[in-house]
C-alpha positions in Angstrom: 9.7 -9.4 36.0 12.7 -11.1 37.5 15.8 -12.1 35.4 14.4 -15.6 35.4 11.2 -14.9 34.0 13.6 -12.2 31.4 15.4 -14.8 30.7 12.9 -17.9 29.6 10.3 -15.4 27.6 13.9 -14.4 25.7 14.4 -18.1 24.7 10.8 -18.8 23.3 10.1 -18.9 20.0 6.6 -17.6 20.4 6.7 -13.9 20.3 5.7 -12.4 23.5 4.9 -8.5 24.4 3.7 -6.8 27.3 1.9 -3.2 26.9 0.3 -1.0 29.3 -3.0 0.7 29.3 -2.0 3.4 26.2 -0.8 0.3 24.3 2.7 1.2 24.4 5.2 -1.9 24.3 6.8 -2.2 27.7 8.4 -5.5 27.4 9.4 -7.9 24.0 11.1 -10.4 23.8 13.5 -11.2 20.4 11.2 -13.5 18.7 8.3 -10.4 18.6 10.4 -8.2 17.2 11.8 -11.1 14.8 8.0 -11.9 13.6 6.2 -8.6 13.8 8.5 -7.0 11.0 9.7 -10.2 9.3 6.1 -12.1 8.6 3.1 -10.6 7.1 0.2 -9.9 10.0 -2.0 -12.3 7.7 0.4 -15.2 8.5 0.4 -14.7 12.0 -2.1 -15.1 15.2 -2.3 -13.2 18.3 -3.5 -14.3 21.5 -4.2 -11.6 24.0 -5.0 -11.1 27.7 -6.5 -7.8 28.8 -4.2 -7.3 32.6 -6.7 -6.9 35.3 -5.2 -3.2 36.2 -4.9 -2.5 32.6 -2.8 -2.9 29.7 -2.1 -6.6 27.8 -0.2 -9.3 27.4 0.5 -10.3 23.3 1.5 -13.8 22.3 2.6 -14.1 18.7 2.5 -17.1 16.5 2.9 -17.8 13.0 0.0 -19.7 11.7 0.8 -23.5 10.9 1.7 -24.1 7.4 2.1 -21.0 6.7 6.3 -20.0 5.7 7.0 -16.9 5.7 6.9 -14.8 1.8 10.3 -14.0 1.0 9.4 -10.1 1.0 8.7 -9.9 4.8 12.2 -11.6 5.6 14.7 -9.1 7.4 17.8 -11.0 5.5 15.7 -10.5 2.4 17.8 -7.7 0.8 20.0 -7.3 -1.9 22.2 -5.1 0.4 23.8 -6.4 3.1 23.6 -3.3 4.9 19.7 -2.1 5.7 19.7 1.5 5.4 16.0 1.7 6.4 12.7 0.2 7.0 10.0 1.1 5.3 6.2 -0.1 4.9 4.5 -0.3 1.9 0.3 0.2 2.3 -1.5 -0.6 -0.5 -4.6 -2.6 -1.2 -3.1 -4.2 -4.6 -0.2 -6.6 -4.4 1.3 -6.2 -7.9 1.6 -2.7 -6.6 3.4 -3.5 -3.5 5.6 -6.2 -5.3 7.1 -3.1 -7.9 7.7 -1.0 -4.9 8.9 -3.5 -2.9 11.8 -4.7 -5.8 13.0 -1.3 -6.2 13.5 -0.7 -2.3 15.3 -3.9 -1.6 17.5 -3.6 -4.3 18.9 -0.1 -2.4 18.7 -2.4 0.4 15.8 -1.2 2.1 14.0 -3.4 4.5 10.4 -3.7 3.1 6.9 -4.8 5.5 4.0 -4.9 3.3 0.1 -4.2 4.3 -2.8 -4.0 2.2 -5.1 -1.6 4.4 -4.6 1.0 6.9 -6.1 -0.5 10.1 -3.1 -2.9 9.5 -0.3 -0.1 9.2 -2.2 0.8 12.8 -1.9 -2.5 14.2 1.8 -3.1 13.0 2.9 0.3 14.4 0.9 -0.5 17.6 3.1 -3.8 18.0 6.1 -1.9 18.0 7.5 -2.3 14.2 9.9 0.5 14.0 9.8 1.9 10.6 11.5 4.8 8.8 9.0 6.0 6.4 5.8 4.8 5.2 4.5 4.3 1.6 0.8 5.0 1.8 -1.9 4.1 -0.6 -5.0 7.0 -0.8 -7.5 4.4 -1.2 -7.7 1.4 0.4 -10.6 -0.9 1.7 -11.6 -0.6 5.6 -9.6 2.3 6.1 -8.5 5.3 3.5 -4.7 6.3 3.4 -5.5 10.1 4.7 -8.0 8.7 7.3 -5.2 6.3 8.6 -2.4 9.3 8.3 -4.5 11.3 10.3 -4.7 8.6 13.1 -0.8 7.6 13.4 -0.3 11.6 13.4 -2.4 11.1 16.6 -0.6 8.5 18.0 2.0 8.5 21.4 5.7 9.4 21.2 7.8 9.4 18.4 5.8 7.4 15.7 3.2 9.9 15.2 6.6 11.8 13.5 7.0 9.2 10.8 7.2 10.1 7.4 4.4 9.3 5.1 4.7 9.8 1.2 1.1 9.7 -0.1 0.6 7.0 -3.2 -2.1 8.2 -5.5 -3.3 8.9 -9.3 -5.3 11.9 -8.0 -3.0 15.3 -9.3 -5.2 17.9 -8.2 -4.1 20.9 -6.2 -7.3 20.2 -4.1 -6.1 16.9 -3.5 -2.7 18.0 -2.4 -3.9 20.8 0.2 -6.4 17.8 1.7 -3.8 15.5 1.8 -1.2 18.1 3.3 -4.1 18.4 6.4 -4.3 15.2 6.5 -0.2 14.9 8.1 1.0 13.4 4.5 4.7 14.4 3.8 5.1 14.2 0.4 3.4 13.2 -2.8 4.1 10.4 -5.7 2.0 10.3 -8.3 1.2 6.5 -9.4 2.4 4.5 -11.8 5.5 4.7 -9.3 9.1 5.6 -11.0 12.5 4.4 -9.7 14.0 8.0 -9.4 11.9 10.2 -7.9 10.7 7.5 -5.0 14.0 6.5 -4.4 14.9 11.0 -4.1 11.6 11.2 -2.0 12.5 8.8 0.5 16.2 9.4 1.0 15.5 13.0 0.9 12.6 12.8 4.2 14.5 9.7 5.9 17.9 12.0 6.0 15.9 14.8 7.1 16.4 15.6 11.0 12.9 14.9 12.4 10.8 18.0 13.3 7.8 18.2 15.1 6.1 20.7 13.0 3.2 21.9 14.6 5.1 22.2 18.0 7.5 24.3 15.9 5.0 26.9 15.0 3.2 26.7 17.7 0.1 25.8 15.5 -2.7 23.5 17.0 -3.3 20.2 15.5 -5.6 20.7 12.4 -9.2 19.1 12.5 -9.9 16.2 11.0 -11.7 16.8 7.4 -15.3 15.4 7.6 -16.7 16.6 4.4 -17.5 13.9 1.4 -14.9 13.2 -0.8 -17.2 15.1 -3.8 -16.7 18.4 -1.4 -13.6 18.4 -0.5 -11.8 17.4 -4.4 -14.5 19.7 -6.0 -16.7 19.3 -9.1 -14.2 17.4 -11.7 -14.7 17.6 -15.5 -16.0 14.4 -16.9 -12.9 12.7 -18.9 -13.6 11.7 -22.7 -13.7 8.1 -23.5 -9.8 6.4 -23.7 -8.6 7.2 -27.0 -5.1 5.9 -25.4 -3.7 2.9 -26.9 -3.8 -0.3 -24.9 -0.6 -1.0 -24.2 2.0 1.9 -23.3 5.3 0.1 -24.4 7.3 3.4 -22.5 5.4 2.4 -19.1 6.9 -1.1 -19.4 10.0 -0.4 -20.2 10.7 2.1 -17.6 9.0 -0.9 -15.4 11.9 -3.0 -16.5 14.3 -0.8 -16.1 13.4 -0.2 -12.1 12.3 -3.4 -11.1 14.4 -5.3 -13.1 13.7 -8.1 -15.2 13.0 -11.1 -12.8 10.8 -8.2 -10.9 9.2 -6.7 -14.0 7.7 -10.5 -15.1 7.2 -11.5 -11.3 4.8 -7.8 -11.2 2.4 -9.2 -14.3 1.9 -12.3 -13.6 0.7 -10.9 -10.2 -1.2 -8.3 -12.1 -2.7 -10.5 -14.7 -3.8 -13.2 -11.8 -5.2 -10.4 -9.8 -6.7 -8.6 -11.9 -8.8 -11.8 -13.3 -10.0 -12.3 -9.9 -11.0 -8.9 -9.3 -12.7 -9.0 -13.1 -15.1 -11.8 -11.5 -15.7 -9.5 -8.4 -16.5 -6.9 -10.8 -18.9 -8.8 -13.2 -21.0 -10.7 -9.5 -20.9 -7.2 -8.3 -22.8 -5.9 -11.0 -25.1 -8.8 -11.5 -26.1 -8.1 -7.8 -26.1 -3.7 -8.3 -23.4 -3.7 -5.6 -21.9 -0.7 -7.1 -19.9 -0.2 -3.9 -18.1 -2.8 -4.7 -17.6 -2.3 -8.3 -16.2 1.4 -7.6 -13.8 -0.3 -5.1 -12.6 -2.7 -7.5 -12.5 -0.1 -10.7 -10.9 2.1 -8.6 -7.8 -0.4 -7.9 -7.6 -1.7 -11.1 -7.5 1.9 -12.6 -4.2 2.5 -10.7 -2.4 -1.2 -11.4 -3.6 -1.1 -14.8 -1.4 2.1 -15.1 1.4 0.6 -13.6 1.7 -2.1 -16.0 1.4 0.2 -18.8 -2.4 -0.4 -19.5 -3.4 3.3 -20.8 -6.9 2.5 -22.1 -7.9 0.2 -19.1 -6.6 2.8 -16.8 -8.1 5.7 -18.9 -11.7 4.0 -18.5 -11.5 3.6 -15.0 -10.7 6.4 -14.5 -13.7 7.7 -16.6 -15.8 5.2 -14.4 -14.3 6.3 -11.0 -15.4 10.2 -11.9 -19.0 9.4 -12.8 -18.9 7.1 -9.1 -17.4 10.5 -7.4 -20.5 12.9 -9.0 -22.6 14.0 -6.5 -25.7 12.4 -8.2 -24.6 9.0 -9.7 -25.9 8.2 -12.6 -26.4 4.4 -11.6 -27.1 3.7 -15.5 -24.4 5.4 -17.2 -21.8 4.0 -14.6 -23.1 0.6 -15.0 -22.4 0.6 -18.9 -19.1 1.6 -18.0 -18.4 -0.6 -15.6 -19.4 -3.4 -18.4 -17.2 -1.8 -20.6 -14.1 -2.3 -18.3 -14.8 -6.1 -17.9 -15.3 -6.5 -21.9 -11.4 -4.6 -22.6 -9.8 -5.6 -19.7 -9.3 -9.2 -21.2 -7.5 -8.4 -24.4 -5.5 -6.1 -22.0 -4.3 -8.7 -20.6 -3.4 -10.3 -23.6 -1.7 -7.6 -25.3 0.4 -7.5 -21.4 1.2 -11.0 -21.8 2.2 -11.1 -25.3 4.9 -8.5 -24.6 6.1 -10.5 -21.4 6.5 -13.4 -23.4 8.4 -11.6 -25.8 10.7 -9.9 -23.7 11.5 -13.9 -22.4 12.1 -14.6 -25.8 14.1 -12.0 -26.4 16.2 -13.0 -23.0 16.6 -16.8 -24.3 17.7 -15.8 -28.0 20.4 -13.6 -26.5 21.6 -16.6 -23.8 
Protein backbone atom coordinates (compact mmCIF):
# COMPACT_ATOMS: atom_id res chain seq x y z
CA UNK A 1 0.00 0.00 0.00
CA UNK A 2 1.26 3.44 -0.63
CA UNK A 3 0.89 6.37 1.89
CA UNK A 4 -2.00 7.56 -0.16
CA UNK A 5 -3.95 4.57 -0.04
CA UNK A 6 -2.56 4.57 4.20
CA UNK A 7 -3.70 7.59 4.40
CA UNK A 8 -7.57 7.57 3.08
CA UNK A 9 -8.47 3.89 4.64
CA UNK A 10 -7.07 5.88 8.04
CA UNK A 11 -9.74 8.59 7.59
CA UNK A 12 -12.85 6.27 6.90
CA UNK A 13 -15.21 5.60 9.30
CA UNK A 14 -15.91 2.09 8.04
CA UNK A 15 -13.55 -0.29 9.70
CA UNK A 16 -11.19 -1.74 7.29
CA UNK A 17 -8.55 -4.85 7.79
CA UNK A 18 -6.40 -6.69 5.68
CA UNK A 19 -5.25 -10.38 6.77
CA UNK A 20 -3.20 -12.98 5.03
CA UNK A 21 -3.78 -16.58 4.39
CA UNK A 22 -3.37 -17.71 8.41
CA UNK A 23 -5.81 -14.90 9.24
CA UNK A 24 -3.43 -12.75 10.89
CA UNK A 25 -4.18 -8.92 10.75
CA UNK A 26 -1.70 -7.31 8.52
CA UNK A 27 -3.10 -4.00 8.07
CA UNK A 28 -6.11 -1.88 10.24
CA UNK A 29 -7.02 1.04 10.06
CA UNK A 30 -8.31 3.20 13.56
CA UNK A 31 -11.92 2.85 12.96
CA UNK A 32 -11.44 -1.39 13.11
CA UNK A 33 -9.86 -1.31 16.08
CA UNK A 34 -12.31 1.49 17.45
CA UNK A 35 -15.44 -0.98 16.45
CA UNK A 36 -14.14 -4.38 16.96
CA UNK A 37 -13.57 -3.86 20.85
CA UNK A 38 -15.98 -1.01 21.41
CA UNK A 39 -19.39 -2.52 19.69
CA UNK A 40 -20.86 -5.86 20.34
CA UNK A 41 -20.17 -8.39 17.01
CA UNK A 42 -24.17 -8.58 16.99
CA UNK A 43 -24.40 -4.87 16.14
CA UNK A 44 -21.98 -4.93 13.48
CA UNK A 45 -21.63 -6.52 9.71
CA UNK A 46 -18.70 -7.66 7.93
CA UNK A 47 -18.21 -7.71 4.37
CA UNK A 48 -15.29 -9.80 3.15
CA UNK A 49 -13.31 -10.55 0.00
CA UNK A 50 -11.26 -13.73 -0.10
CA UNK A 51 -7.66 -12.13 -2.09
CA UNK A 52 -7.02 -14.12 -5.17
CA UNK A 53 -3.39 -15.33 -3.70
CA UNK A 54 -4.85 -15.75 -0.42
CA UNK A 55 -5.75 -14.09 2.68
CA UNK A 56 -8.86 -11.28 2.95
CA UNK A 57 -9.94 -8.06 3.00
CA UNK A 58 -12.55 -7.14 6.19
CA UNK A 59 -14.89 -4.18 5.93
CA UNK A 60 -16.62 -3.35 9.20
CA UNK A 61 -19.91 -1.62 9.74
CA UNK A 62 -22.16 -0.98 12.43
CA UNK A 63 -25.59 -2.05 11.54
CA UNK A 64 -28.10 0.95 10.90
CA UNK A 65 -30.07 1.86 13.93
CA UNK A 66 -28.23 0.04 15.92
CA UNK A 67 -26.05 2.52 18.84
CA UNK A 68 -23.75 1.13 20.47
CA UNK A 69 -24.68 -0.59 24.42
CA UNK A 70 -22.96 1.40 26.82
CA UNK A 71 -20.89 -1.78 28.11
CA UNK A 72 -18.92 -2.18 24.79
CA UNK A 73 -17.77 1.62 24.92
CA UNK A 74 -13.87 2.02 25.46
CA UNK A 75 -14.64 5.49 27.53
CA UNK A 76 -17.19 3.41 29.36
CA UNK A 77 -15.21 3.04 32.64
CA UNK A 78 -15.40 4.34 35.95
CA UNK A 79 -11.60 4.77 35.83
CA UNK A 80 -10.05 6.94 33.76
CA UNK A 81 -7.13 4.82 33.52
CA UNK A 82 -7.89 1.20 31.73
CA UNK A 83 -5.69 -1.17 33.52
CA UNK A 84 -6.91 -4.06 31.27
CA UNK A 85 -9.15 -5.54 28.78
CA UNK A 86 -10.93 -8.26 29.45
CA UNK A 87 -13.83 -10.40 27.70
CA UNK A 88 -16.55 -11.82 29.36
CA UNK A 89 -18.08 -15.24 27.45
CA UNK A 90 -21.12 -16.28 28.72
CA UNK A 91 -24.35 -17.34 27.15
CA UNK A 92 -26.60 -15.39 29.93
CA UNK A 93 -26.60 -11.63 29.89
CA UNK A 94 -27.59 -10.93 33.58
CA UNK A 95 -24.46 -12.89 34.02
CA UNK A 96 -22.27 -10.85 32.01
CA UNK A 97 -23.92 -7.57 33.22
CA UNK A 98 -22.72 -8.56 37.24
CA UNK A 99 -19.34 -9.26 35.91
CA UNK A 100 -19.14 -6.60 33.73
CA UNK A 101 -20.19 -3.80 36.72
CA UNK A 102 -17.63 -5.07 39.00
CA UNK A 103 -14.74 -4.95 36.30
CA UNK A 104 -15.50 -1.46 35.15
CA UNK A 105 -15.73 -0.13 38.42
CA UNK A 106 -11.69 -1.25 38.86
CA UNK A 107 -11.59 0.29 35.53
CA UNK A 108 -11.32 -2.57 33.51
CA UNK A 109 -12.26 -2.34 29.84
CA UNK A 110 -15.08 -5.04 29.37
CA UNK A 111 -16.15 -6.82 25.58
CA UNK A 112 -18.88 -9.10 26.08
CA UNK A 113 -19.83 -12.52 23.94
CA UNK A 114 -22.37 -14.87 24.54
CA UNK A 115 -20.73 -18.10 22.87
CA UNK A 116 -17.36 -19.28 22.09
CA UNK A 117 -17.20 -19.27 18.21
CA UNK A 118 -17.62 -15.42 18.98
CA UNK A 119 -14.63 -15.09 21.52
CA UNK A 120 -12.89 -16.89 18.20
CA UNK A 121 -14.02 -14.50 15.78
CA UNK A 122 -13.28 -11.43 18.10
CA UNK A 123 -9.68 -12.64 18.73
CA UNK A 124 -9.44 -13.47 15.00
CA UNK A 125 -10.14 -9.65 14.21
CA UNK A 126 -7.46 -8.61 16.28
CA UNK A 127 -9.22 -7.50 19.72
CA UNK A 128 -6.25 -7.48 22.04
CA UNK A 129 -7.42 -8.67 25.31
CA UNK A 130 -5.76 -9.36 28.68
CA UNK A 131 -7.62 -12.21 30.12
CA UNK A 132 -10.71 -13.84 29.33
CA UNK A 133 -13.77 -14.77 31.48
CA UNK A 134 -15.07 -18.04 30.03
CA UNK A 135 -18.39 -19.67 30.53
CA UNK A 136 -18.14 -23.90 30.62
CA UNK A 137 -21.35 -24.08 28.82
CA UNK A 138 -22.43 -22.24 26.22
CA UNK A 139 -24.60 -22.89 23.01
CA UNK A 140 -22.69 -23.56 19.60
CA UNK A 141 -19.53 -23.91 21.16
CA UNK A 142 -18.55 -25.19 24.94
CA UNK A 143 -16.06 -22.91 27.02
CA UNK A 144 -13.28 -25.91 27.23
CA UNK A 145 -13.89 -26.73 23.48
CA UNK A 146 -13.26 -22.99 22.59
CA UNK A 147 -10.12 -22.86 25.31
CA UNK A 148 -8.73 -25.59 23.54
CA UNK A 149 -8.94 -23.91 20.11
CA UNK A 150 -7.47 -20.22 21.12
CA UNK A 151 -4.67 -22.46 22.94
CA UNK A 152 -4.18 -23.56 19.29
CA UNK A 153 -4.17 -20.41 17.76
CA UNK A 154 -0.89 -18.25 16.07
CA UNK A 155 1.48 -16.01 18.13
CA UNK A 156 0.92 -14.57 21.31
CA UNK A 157 -2.97 -14.98 21.84
CA UNK A 158 -2.90 -18.60 22.18
CA UNK A 159 -0.96 -17.37 25.75
CA UNK A 160 -4.00 -15.50 27.12
CA UNK A 161 -5.36 -16.14 30.23
CA UNK A 162 -8.54 -17.88 30.68
CA UNK A 163 -10.40 -18.20 34.11
CA UNK A 164 -12.96 -20.92 33.69
CA UNK A 165 -16.79 -19.79 34.89
CA UNK A 166 -18.72 -22.71 36.13
CA UNK A 167 -21.04 -24.32 38.98
CA UNK A 168 -19.32 -27.67 38.40
CA UNK A 169 -16.82 -28.21 41.73
CA UNK A 170 -15.58 -31.54 41.08
CA UNK A 171 -11.90 -32.47 41.16
CA UNK A 172 -12.77 -34.38 37.86
CA UNK A 173 -13.97 -31.20 36.47
CA UNK A 174 -10.86 -29.37 37.40
CA UNK A 175 -8.23 -31.88 35.94
CA UNK A 176 -10.52 -31.79 32.47
CA UNK A 177 -10.66 -28.30 32.54
CA UNK A 178 -6.74 -27.94 33.46
CA UNK A 179 -6.23 -30.18 29.86
CA UNK A 180 -8.29 -28.19 28.36
CA UNK A 181 -5.57 -24.82 28.62
CA UNK A 182 -8.00 -23.14 31.43
CA UNK A 183 -5.95 -21.01 33.91
CA UNK A 184 -7.77 -20.76 36.78
CA UNK A 185 -11.14 -21.60 38.22
CA UNK A 186 -14.32 -19.41 39.78
CA UNK A 187 -16.90 -21.14 40.98
CA UNK A 188 -20.44 -19.34 39.98
CA UNK A 189 -22.47 -17.23 41.57
CA UNK A 190 -19.32 -14.86 40.86
CA UNK A 191 -17.92 -12.85 44.17
CA UNK A 192 -16.23 -9.43 43.96
CA UNK A 193 -13.02 -10.57 45.85
CA UNK A 194 -11.78 -13.45 44.71
CA UNK A 195 -12.45 -12.50 40.74
CA UNK A 196 -11.03 -9.30 41.23
CA UNK A 197 -7.54 -11.49 43.13
CA UNK A 198 -7.87 -13.99 40.20
CA UNK A 199 -7.49 -11.60 37.53
CA UNK A 200 -4.96 -9.20 38.93
CA UNK A 201 -3.06 -12.01 40.12
CA UNK A 202 -2.75 -13.95 36.15
CA UNK A 203 -2.76 -10.40 34.34
CA UNK A 204 0.39 -9.30 36.57
CA UNK A 205 1.87 -12.58 35.99
CA UNK A 206 4.84 -12.48 33.37
CA UNK A 207 3.51 -14.56 30.53
CA UNK A 208 5.03 -18.15 30.20
CA UNK A 209 4.61 -20.47 27.58
CA UNK A 210 4.18 -23.48 29.69
CA UNK A 211 4.42 -26.37 27.67
CA UNK A 212 7.59 -24.94 25.76
CA UNK A 213 8.90 -24.63 29.29
CA UNK A 214 8.84 -28.20 30.10
CA UNK A 215 9.33 -29.27 27.07
CA UNK A 216 5.86 -31.26 27.24
CA UNK A 217 3.91 -31.77 23.88
CA UNK A 218 0.62 -30.22 23.49
CA UNK A 219 -2.07 -32.39 25.30
CA UNK A 220 -4.78 -34.10 23.10
CA UNK A 221 -7.89 -32.86 22.79
CA UNK A 222 -10.53 -34.84 25.18
CA UNK A 223 -13.13 -36.65 23.04
CA UNK A 224 -14.88 -38.68 25.53
CA UNK A 225 -18.75 -37.68 26.52
CA UNK A 226 -19.18 -35.43 29.16
CA UNK A 227 -20.84 -38.58 31.40
CA UNK A 228 -17.07 -40.14 30.96
CA UNK A 229 -14.94 -37.77 31.53
CA UNK A 230 -17.05 -36.01 35.07
CA UNK A 231 -17.86 -39.63 36.17
CA UNK A 232 -21.02 -41.20 37.66
CA UNK A 233 -22.42 -38.20 39.97
CA UNK A 234 -24.80 -38.96 42.91
CA UNK A 235 -28.30 -37.98 42.28
CA UNK A 236 -29.00 -34.59 44.48
CA UNK A 237 -32.15 -34.73 46.80
CA UNK A 238 -35.05 -32.52 45.96
CA UNK A 239 -34.25 -28.45 47.04
CA UNK A 240 -35.04 -28.23 50.56
CA UNK A 241 -33.14 -24.64 50.12
CA UNK A 242 -35.31 -21.70 50.66
CA UNK A 243 -36.25 -19.60 47.70
CA UNK A 244 -34.71 -16.66 48.21
CA UNK A 245 -30.96 -16.56 49.69
CA UNK A 246 -31.09 -12.96 51.23
CA UNK A 247 -26.87 -13.48 51.82
CA UNK A 248 -26.57 -14.00 47.92
CA UNK A 249 -28.21 -10.66 47.24
CA UNK A 250 -26.69 -8.80 49.56
CA UNK A 251 -23.17 -9.69 48.75
CA UNK A 252 -24.67 -8.98 45.03
CA UNK A 253 -25.27 -5.46 46.20
CA UNK A 254 -22.36 -5.07 47.82
CA UNK A 255 -20.10 -5.86 44.50
CA UNK A 256 -22.17 -4.60 41.84
CA UNK A 257 -23.43 -1.84 43.53
CA UNK A 258 -26.86 -0.73 43.85
CA UNK A 259 -27.69 0.82 40.35
CA UNK A 260 -25.86 -2.57 39.04
CA UNK A 261 -27.50 -4.93 41.53
CA UNK A 262 -31.31 -3.71 40.32
CA UNK A 263 -30.02 -3.29 36.54
CA UNK A 264 -28.81 -7.46 36.97
CA UNK A 265 -32.69 -8.59 38.00
CA UNK A 266 -34.53 -6.86 35.98
CA UNK A 267 -32.25 -8.48 33.27
CA UNK A 268 -32.64 -11.73 35.04
CA UNK A 269 -36.33 -11.57 35.66
CA UNK A 270 -36.87 -10.52 31.75
CA UNK A 271 -34.70 -13.30 30.69
CA UNK A 272 -35.55 -15.72 32.52
CA UNK A 273 -39.37 -15.32 31.47
CA UNK A 274 -38.33 -15.77 27.98
CA UNK A 275 -36.33 -18.63 28.55
CA UNK A 276 -39.47 -20.14 30.89
CA UNK A 277 -41.49 -20.05 27.43
CA UNK A 278 -38.54 -21.72 25.59
CA UNK A 279 -38.65 -24.22 28.29
CA UNK A 280 -42.48 -24.91 28.50
CA UNK A 281 -42.60 -25.09 23.88
CA UNK A 282 -39.65 -27.21 24.35
CA UNK A 283 -41.30 -29.68 26.30
CA UNK A 284 -44.56 -29.57 24.55
CA UNK A 285 -42.48 -30.55 21.41
CA UNK A 286 -40.00 -33.45 23.68
CA UNK A 287 -37.02 -31.21 22.57
CA UNK A 288 -35.29 -32.14 25.67
CA UNK A 289 -32.04 -30.76 24.05
CA UNK A 290 -33.29 -27.72 24.44
CA UNK A 291 -34.85 -27.82 27.73
CA UNK A 292 -31.34 -29.14 29.27
CA UNK A 293 -29.77 -26.05 27.47
CA UNK A 294 -32.15 -23.81 28.97
CA UNK A 295 -32.24 -25.59 32.66
CA UNK A 296 -28.82 -25.64 32.56
CA UNK A 297 -28.47 -21.58 32.24
CA UNK A 298 -31.11 -20.81 34.37
CA UNK A 299 -29.51 -23.14 37.10
CA UNK A 300 -26.43 -20.91 37.17
CA UNK A 301 -28.26 -17.26 36.92
CA UNK A 302 -30.82 -18.42 39.26
CA UNK A 303 -27.83 -18.77 41.68
CA UNK A 304 -26.51 -15.63 41.05
CA UNK A 305 -29.45 -13.74 42.03
CA UNK A 306 -29.82 -15.62 45.12
CA UNK A 307 -32.48 -18.21 43.87
CA UNK A 308 -31.37 -21.40 46.01
CA UNK A 309 -34.37 -23.61 45.37
CA UNK A 310 -34.61 -22.78 41.49
CA UNK A 311 -31.00 -23.28 41.24
CA UNK A 312 -31.07 -26.44 43.51
CA UNK A 313 -33.73 -28.06 41.03
CA UNK A 314 -31.90 -27.41 38.10
CA UNK A 315 -29.31 -28.60 39.17
CA UNK A 316 -31.27 -31.85 40.22
CA UNK A 317 -32.62 -31.74 36.48
CA UNK A 318 -29.24 -31.03 34.80
CA UNK A 319 -27.82 -34.46 36.73
CA UNK A 320 -30.66 -36.80 35.62
CA UNK A 321 -29.87 -34.96 31.70
CA UNK A 322 -25.96 -35.94 32.41
CA UNK A 323 -26.89 -39.97 33.32
CA UNK A 324 -25.81 -42.13 30.86
CA UNK A 325 -29.44 -43.52 30.37
CA UNK A 326 -31.94 -40.56 30.62
CA UNK A 327 -34.76 -41.25 32.16
CA UNK A 328 -36.89 -39.07 29.53
CA UNK A 329 -39.96 -39.40 32.12
CA UNK A 330 -38.47 -38.50 35.36
CA UNK A 331 -36.56 -35.47 33.69
CA UNK A 332 -39.61 -34.31 32.04
CA UNK A 333 -41.47 -34.04 35.53
CA UNK A 334 -38.65 -32.10 36.56
CA UNK A 335 -38.40 -30.00 33.98
CA UNK A 336 -42.28 -29.09 34.73
CA UNK A 337 -41.44 -28.58 38.12
CA UNK A 338 -38.86 -25.80 37.32
CA UNK A 339 -41.45 -23.86 35.10
CA UNK A 340 -44.20 -24.20 38.00
CA UNK A 341 -41.44 -22.54 40.92
CA UNK A 342 -39.63 -20.45 38.83
CA UNK A 343 -42.62 -17.87 38.78
CA UNK A 344 -42.96 -17.15 42.45
CA UNK A 345 -39.11 -17.03 42.30
CA UNK A 346 -39.36 -14.34 40.55
CA UNK A 347 -41.75 -12.81 42.69
CA UNK A 348 -40.10 -13.32 45.91
CA UNK A 349 -36.72 -11.53 43.58
CA UNK A 350 -38.77 -8.69 42.84
CA UNK A 351 -40.39 -8.10 46.09
CA UNK A 352 -36.98 -7.69 47.65
CA UNK A 353 -35.79 -5.26 44.75
CA UNK A 354 -38.59 -3.21 45.34
CA UNK A 355 -37.90 -3.12 48.76
CA UNK A 356 -34.47 -2.33 48.72
CA UNK A 357 -35.81 0.96 46.36
CA UNK A 358 -37.95 1.62 49.11
CA UNK A 359 -35.62 1.51 51.50
CA UNK A 360 -33.24 3.98 49.15
CA UNK A 361 -36.25 6.61 48.77
CA UNK A 362 -37.18 6.63 52.66
CA UNK A 363 -33.59 7.26 53.48
CA UNK A 364 -33.30 10.28 50.60
Amino acid sequence: MNNQIIEALAQTQAGIALFDADERIVYANPAWEQLITGVAEEDLLFNETELPEGGMVSVCFVKPQAAPPPSMRLNASANDSNIGTVIIADDSESNRMVARRILQSEGYTIVEASNGQTVLNMLRRGVAADLILMDVEMPDMDGLHTTRRIRHMQGPVSHTPIIALSAHQSRDWNVIARQSGVDEFINKPIQRGPLLETIRDLITRAPVDKLKQNNLPSPPPVLRSKSARLGKRMRPESPTSPVLDIRVLEQLYNDAGDEGARCGIDIFINETESRLVKIDKALSEDDLSTVRSEVHVLKSTSGTFGLRQLSELCATTQTIFDEDEIDEGHVTALSRQVVQLAPTALTALNLYRRSRSWGDDARA
